[in-house]
Phi, psi and omega in degrees: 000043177279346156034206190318290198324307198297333179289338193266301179330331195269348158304333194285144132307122222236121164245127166282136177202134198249327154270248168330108186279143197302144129262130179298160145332160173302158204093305198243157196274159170296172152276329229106214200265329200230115189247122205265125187266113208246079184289085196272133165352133176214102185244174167204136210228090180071236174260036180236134171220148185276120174215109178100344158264152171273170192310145183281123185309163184272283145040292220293314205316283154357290218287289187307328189310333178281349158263026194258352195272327210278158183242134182238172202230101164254108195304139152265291179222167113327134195244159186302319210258032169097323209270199176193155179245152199238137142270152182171140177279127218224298196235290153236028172191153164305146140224187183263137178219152177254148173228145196253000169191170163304129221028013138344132185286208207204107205264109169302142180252291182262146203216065184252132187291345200252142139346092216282089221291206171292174182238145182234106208250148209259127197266153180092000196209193187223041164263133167221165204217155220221173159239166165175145201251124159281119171084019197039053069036303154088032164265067195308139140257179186223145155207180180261129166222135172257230179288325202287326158104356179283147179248145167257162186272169146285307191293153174258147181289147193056028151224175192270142178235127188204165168069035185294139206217135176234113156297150200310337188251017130099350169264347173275098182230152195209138187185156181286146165215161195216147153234159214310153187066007170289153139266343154303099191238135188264155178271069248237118171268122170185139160306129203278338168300342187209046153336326140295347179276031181280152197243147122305137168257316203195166212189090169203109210343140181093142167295131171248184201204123159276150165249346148190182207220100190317143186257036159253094022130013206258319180284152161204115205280101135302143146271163146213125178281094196251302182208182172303351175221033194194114153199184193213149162237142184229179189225114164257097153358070219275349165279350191222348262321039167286132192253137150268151154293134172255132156022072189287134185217136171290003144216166203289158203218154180244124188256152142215253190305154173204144193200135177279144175237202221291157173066039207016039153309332217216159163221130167237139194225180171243159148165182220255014162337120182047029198218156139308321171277168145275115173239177187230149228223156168244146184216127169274130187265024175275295211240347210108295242290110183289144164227146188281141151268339167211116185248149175078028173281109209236044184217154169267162149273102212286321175232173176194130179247181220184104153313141161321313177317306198106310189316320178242126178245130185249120171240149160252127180267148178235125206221097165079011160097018190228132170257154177230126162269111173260157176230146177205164168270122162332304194289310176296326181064034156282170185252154178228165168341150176208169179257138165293089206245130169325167149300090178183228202221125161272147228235287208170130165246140178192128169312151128333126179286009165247017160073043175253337170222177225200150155230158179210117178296138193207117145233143158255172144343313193254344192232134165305346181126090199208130173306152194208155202225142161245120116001074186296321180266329168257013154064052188247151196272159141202126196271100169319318183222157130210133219270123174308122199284339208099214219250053157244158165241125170332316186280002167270348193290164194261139168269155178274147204256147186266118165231154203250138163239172198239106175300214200233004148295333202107347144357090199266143185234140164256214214176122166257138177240149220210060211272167162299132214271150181333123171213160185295122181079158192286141235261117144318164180226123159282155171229107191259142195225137167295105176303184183139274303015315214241071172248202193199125145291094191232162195304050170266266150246138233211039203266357162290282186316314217281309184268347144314315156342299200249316167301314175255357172092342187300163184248147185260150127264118197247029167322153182237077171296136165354113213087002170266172182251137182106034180207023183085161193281356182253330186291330206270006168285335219273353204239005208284184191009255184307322176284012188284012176267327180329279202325314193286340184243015160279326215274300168323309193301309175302007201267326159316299206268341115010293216268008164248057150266098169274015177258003185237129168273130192269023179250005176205075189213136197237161187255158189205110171195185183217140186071222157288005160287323145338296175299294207305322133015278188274348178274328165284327185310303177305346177257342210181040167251069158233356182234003161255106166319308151183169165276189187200081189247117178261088175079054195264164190275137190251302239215080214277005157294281166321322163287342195266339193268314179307325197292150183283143186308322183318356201221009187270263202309008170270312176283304159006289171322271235257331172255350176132164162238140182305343182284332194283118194300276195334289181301324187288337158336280169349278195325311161274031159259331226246334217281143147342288199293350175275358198223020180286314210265016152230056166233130207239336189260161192323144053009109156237117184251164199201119160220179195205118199294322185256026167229168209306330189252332163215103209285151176335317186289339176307295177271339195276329184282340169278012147300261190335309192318299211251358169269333145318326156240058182046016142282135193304123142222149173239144185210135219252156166228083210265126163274001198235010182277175172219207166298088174086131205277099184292331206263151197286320146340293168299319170284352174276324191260015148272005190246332176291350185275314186308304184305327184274338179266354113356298180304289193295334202282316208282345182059078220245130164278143197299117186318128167312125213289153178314142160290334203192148210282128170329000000 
């Protein structure tokens, strides 16, 4: 199904060699006795370079931009004064705004070319501390800034920080740190008024994490992360700086949010001790002794907040990938007044420090993503922000519909389906796969779909195959070491069930994903390219030897935990059956790879070598390169011209009829 793309390609200097068959990456196969080389156009236009596409029609851009505009607003903090810090994009990176009331203007604090990470506000003061990374590096600092906008860094330079935790009277700041090719990670102290002064707290193998901070400043509550079904909690000492383990257990148990709870008597969390679910438990730092906070739940509980008081607990629960907020009294363990919230996805919640509101991040299908306040005692919804979808109207947009297909286990997978409103002959198909693995594709806001929709006719799909998360702990298991192709042969089911649809053609139908939706990408091409127009793999695993050896160390033995390790003869067998790059000669349809040269979790060599690959054997890739990127394109300028190269390549698989060719070299 190479249709127009193969017409652009034939323009590529096409070289015949007759001898020596090319080697490949590491990993990866001859192409054969006769090897074919593709020299395609290659320009470069700022920190992007083209390779192997043609030039964007002038037509498309314009066209994309209306949906390319809309802005959405993600609560950070609460500020000393009533007010909240925000993130949202004004101009070509998130940056951080203050907003001082409801529907208040969104005052920019930070004006930085790179992307501004969370925000944090420092109590007692108009201070507050930020994170940012250069080049999507994701080798985070942390720093301090006030009104005035100068920052002292926290952080020490050329290593990574995350997981910044502030005590409640504002002298205490605590965040996780790693340094590069390390597995080791410290636990890091300072005082924020005096940034230079940092202390180790702690020092240990495994992501640790701080997760809050007792509110006498004396405790300080860890995470440590081994995989998607196996973590711990500990207590640290901030006087002595010894640590214990909460309620150690021989088997693993998977934690997520934690928190202390009134007096640090207690940590209340969610997880799945004796459940399928996460659910969420009070834990005694006395004896262990859990007590359920929510029983019979057949949902996980994706977050949870805690008034300063103690008194009021707020949680979301995620149900079929749709959120619910409950609020209830701690002390009574009654439920109180809640809010009706559209159909979509909470973002995040955190109480106000005088528990009188509750904020809550909310998108749907139709709203881009906007802050909102609960009333607690007087139970009144009020909307904080509200963020521009662009010069569209919204109410056209499709909400998406859930549907379960049956895998060739018997498996039921869901799905969001996203279709093109009735039109004469059947709908091309996008197929969009998530990443993680132990990610969830959930209904939210979207304007890439919205505009396939509506520019290109197409119907959107979002499956969550075996190994996503939010569907209990033995499906997101299914997918683990040996068994990771099963996933690749839920994407077969689907494909199956596409073709009993009569509003969809299963004869235009492209894979689309990133990261490891990105690998599962190329595994289907390679698995089903006789049913597939073509792909779209973003920043994907081409090779999982080569990524498990590349990957930055600090994250190399966390993915080990989840696809398996390559040192190990037996997996690595696996690895070389499974891997894209070892299977380029049967994947036969158009190819678009899309990466950021810097970035840290599936390094650059991942795509150029399944490039190198799949052009040996004189099959069409276009392949797109941001140098000033990571894992996935932050700055807006870059992401418009992935989404105009994704549209013209679309436009060809899907056989479109064609934007009237550019006036003028790009």
């Amino acid at each position: 199904m190479i249709r127009n793309l193969a017409c652009r390609m034939a323009l590529a200097t096409v070289l015949l060699a007759s001898t020596a068959p090319m080697a490949l990456a590491q990993g990866g196969q001859t192409a054969g006795a006769q090897t074919v080389s593709v020299q395609p156009d290659r320009r470069e236009v700022g920190a992007l370079v083209f390779d192997g596409i043609p030039a964007i029609p002038a037509e498309l851009k314009p066209q994309l931009q209306r949906y390319r505009n809309a802005r959405s607003a993600s609560f950070q903090d609460w500020t000393a004064d009533g007010g909240m810090l925000i993130s949202t994009r004004f101009g070509e990176t998130v940056q951080i705004h203050r907003v001082a009331a409801p529907g208040a203007d969104r005052r920019q604090l930070t004006f930085f070319a790179e992307p501004v990470g969370g925000a944090t506000a420092l109590p007692g003061s108009d201070r507050y501390a930020y994170s940012r990374d250069s080049g999507g590096a994701e080798y985070f600092q942390i720093y301090v800034a006030g009104p005035d906008g100068a920052e002292t860094a926290l952080t020490e330079a050329g290593t990574r920080n995350q997981g910044l935790r502030v005590s409640h009277d504002g002298r205490l700041a605590v965040w996780s740190q790693v340094r590069p090719g390390q597995a080791t990670y410290e636990i890091v102290a300072a005082d924020p008024s005096q940034p230079g002064e940092r202390r180790v707290m702690y020092s240990g193998d495994g992501l640790w994490q701080p997760a809050d901070i007792s509110q006498d400043g004396r405790s300080i509550l860890l995470t440590k992360y081994n995989s998607i079904q196996d973590s711990e909690l500990w207590v640290l000492d901030v006087a002595s700086g010894q640590v214990r383990e909460i309620r150690p257990s021989d088997t693993p148990v998977s934690y997520g949010d934690a928190l202390f709870g009134p007096d640090a008597r207690s940590v209340i969390a969610t997880s799945d001790e004796g459940s399928d679910f996460r659910g969420l438990v009070e834990i005694s730092l006395a004896d262990g002794a859990v007590t359920p906070l929510t029983e019979g739940l057949n949902w996980d509980v994706a977050s949870v907040e805690l008034s300063d008081d103690g008194r009021v607990l707020a949680y979301v629960t995620n149900e079929d990938g749709y959120s619910k907020l409950h609020l209830r009294d701690l002390r009574t363990r009654r439920a109180l007044p809640q809010p009706e919230l559209p159909t979509g996805v909470v973002g995040g919640i955190k109480f106000s420090p005088d528990g009188r509101s509750l904020a809550i991040n909310m998108s749907t299908p139709r709203s881009s993503g906007d802050v909102w306040t609960w009333d607690v005692a007087g139970g009144g919804l009020t909307r904080w922000t509200e963020s521009e979808v662009g010069p569209i109207d919204a109410s056209t947009f499709v909400i998406p519909e859930l549907v379960r297909f049956d895998s060739f286990d018997g498996l039921s997978v869901p799905a969001f389906i996203y279709r093109a409103p009735s039109a004469s002959g059947r709908a091309p198909v996008v197929i969009d796969i998530h990443g993680g693995p132990e990610g969830q594709s959930r209904p939210g806001f979207n304007t890439t779909y919205q505009q396939w929709i509506a520019d290109l006719g197409a119907t959107v799909i979002v499956p969550n195959v075996r190994g996503s998360t939010g569907y209990g702990k033995r499906y997101v298991s299914l997918d683990n070491g040996p068994l990771r192709q099963d996933s690749v042969k839920d994407i077969g089911a689907l494909l199956d069930w596409i073709a009993t649809q009569p509003d969809l053609d299963p004869e235009r139908v492209v894979v689309h994903g990133g990261s490891y939706g990105g690998f599962m990408v190329l595994a289907s091409m390679a698995a089903y390219a006789d049913r597939l127009a073509g792909g779209v793999d973003i920043v994907g695993i081409s090779n999982f030897v080569s990524f498990l050896e590349n990957t930055e160390g600090y994250r190399r033995d966390l993915r080990r935990a989840e696809y398996g390790d390559e040192r190990d003869p037996a997996m690595r067998a696996i690895f070389d059956q499974i891997s894209p790059l070892n299977l380029t000669d049967q994947m036969t349809s158009p190819l678009l790879v899309i990466q950021g040269a810097n970035d840290p979790r599936v390094p650059r060599s991942e795509a150029e070598q399944i490039v190198t690959a799949v052009r040996g054997h004189g099959r069409p890739v276009w392949y797109l390169l941001a140098m000033d990127e990571g894992h996935g394109f932050r700055k807006k300028s870059n992401a418009d011209a992935q989404a105009e190269v994704t549209n013209l390549f679309l436009r060809d698989v899907f056989d479109l009829p064609p934007i009237s060719a550019p006036t003028g070299a790009q």
